[in-house]
Each structure stands twice: as C-alpha cells, then as structure tokens.
N, C-alpha and C positions, 0 to 999 in steps of 0.2 A: 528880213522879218522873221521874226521869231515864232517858234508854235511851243503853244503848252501841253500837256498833257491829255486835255481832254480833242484840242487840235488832231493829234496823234492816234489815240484811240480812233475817233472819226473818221481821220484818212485810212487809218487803216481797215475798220468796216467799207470803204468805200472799195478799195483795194481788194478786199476778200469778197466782196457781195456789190459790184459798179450799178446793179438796177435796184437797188435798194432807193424806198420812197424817204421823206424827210422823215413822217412818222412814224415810219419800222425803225427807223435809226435812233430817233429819238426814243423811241419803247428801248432800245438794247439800249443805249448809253445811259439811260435814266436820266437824262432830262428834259427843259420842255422843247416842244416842237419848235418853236422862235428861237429858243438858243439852238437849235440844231442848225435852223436855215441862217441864224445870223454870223455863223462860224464860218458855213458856206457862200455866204454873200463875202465874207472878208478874206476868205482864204481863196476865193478868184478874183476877185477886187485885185487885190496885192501878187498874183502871180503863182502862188504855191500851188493853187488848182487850174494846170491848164487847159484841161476839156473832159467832156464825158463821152465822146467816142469810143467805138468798138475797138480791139484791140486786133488787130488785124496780123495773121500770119503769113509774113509774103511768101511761105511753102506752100501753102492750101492756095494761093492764088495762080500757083504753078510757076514760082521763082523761085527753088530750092537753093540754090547758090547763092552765095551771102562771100562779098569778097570786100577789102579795105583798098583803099586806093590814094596814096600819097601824092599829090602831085606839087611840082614845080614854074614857078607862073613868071611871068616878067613883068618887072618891075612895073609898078604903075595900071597892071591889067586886071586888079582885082574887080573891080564891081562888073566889070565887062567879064569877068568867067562867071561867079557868083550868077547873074544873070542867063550864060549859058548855061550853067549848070540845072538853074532851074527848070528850065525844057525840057529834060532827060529824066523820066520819070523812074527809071530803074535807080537817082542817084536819091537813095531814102532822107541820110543825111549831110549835112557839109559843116567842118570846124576848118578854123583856119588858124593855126597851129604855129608851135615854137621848133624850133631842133630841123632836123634832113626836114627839108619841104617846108610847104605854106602852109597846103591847105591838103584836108584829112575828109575824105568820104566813103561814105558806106554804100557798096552796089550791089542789087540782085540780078541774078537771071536766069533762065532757063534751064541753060544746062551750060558746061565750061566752053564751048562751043561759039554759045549765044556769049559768054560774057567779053569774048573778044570782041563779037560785034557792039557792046554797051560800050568797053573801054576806046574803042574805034571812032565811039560817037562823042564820049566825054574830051578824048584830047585832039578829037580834029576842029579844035577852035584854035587860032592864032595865038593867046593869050597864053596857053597850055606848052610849057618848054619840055616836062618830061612828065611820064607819069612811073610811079612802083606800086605792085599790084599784088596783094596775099589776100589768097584765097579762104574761107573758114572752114575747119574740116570739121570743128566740136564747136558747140556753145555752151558749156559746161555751170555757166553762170548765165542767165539770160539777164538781158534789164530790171533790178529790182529797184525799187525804191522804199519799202516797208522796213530793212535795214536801217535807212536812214531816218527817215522816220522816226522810229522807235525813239534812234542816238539823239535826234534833235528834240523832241518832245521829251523826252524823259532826264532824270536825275545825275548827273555827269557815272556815276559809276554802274547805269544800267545796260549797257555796251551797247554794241553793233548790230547782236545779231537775235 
C-alpha cells in the first residue's frame, strides 16, 4: 500500500509528537479534522499503523544486554520452536531467515551472566539443533522508520534521509 505525501507528513508528526490528539494534528498539517482521522482510520486498517503504544526501553526495564541469536532448528520443528520461543519473554523478536540458520532473534538480559541463562532457556527445547550468539556492544543506528517514510511518501528524487 502506498502513502502520499500528506500520509508521510502525518506519520511523521505522529513519530515526533506519538500523544498528539487528531485536532493538534490537523491544526499543524492544515487540514480538516476528518481528513486527519480518515488517514488514520486507513493507515491502521491496512497495516502501515501498527499501534500507539509506549516505546519501551528494555535498558530502563533493567535488561541492558541486547544480544542476536541465530539458531538451527530441524527440520519440520518450526511452529513447535516459534511456539517455544514465544514463552521466553526476554526473546523481543523472531525472523525466520535465509543463509547460515533459520531463524534470527533478538534477546535481552540482565547482565552477560543472565544472558546465558536466557540462551539456556531458548535452546533447551528439542526442536533447537544449535544456536550462535553476538552480543551488541553499539546501537549506532537505533530502529528508525521516518527514513522511510519520508523515501516512500515523497517525490522519487527526495531520498532516504
């Protein structure tokens, strides 16, 4: 699905200001209140807006450790890990992947200490043949998505950034 420009604009005050009401938005973007919330009725309808939740730092929740974790499954055990995986709340996220390995996930914890006991808990399912584990030591680039944004709502030669 495609976003236009005024799409774009939008997401992006939502991005810079997430408790912004329909009609502050609509006052900045200059136009009317119904075209603001009908943008937002369609841009969650269709999937481009997936929540307004807080943006949670799993550092300040006292899980400074942020480590990737490649693992190697057998054959035929995916929904049975998928399923483990989801019980293990330190496992943020899970892709299931092309090249070395299947499946790609993202673990917090405590301290490097604790993240043995997370990795302890993620590959002692039967499903789980190997796992490889890097640590993050920078996040130099955190999740953005206003990047994107910008590229897909704007003019082909307005770039990236």
């Amino acid at each position: 699905m495609g976003v236009d420009e005024l799409d774009g604009r939008l997401l992006e005050l939502l991005a810079a200001e997430p408790r912004i009401g329909v009609l502050e938005a609509s006052r900045r973007l200059g136009v009317a209140r119904g075209t603001v919330q009908a943008r937002l009725d369609r841009l969650q309808s269709t999937g481009v807006i997936r929540g307004f939740g807080p943006d949670v730092d799993p550092a300040a929740l006292g899980y400074p450790v942020t480590a990737f974790a490649t693992l190697e499954i057998k054959q035929g055990q995916g929904a049975d890990v998928r399923a483990h995986l989801a019980t293990v709340p330190e496992v943020l996220e899970l892709h299931t992947i092309t090249g070395h390995g299947d499946m790609l996930c993202r673990l917090v914890a405590r301290s490097n200490a604790d993240l043995q006991r997370v990795i302890d808990r993620v590959v002692g399912f039967a499903g789980i043949v190997r796992a490889s584990t890097a640590i993050v030591m920078e996040n130099p680039v955190p999740l953005r998505i206003v990047p994107l944004v910008r590229k897909a709502s704007g003019p082909a030669d307005r770039g990236g950034a």
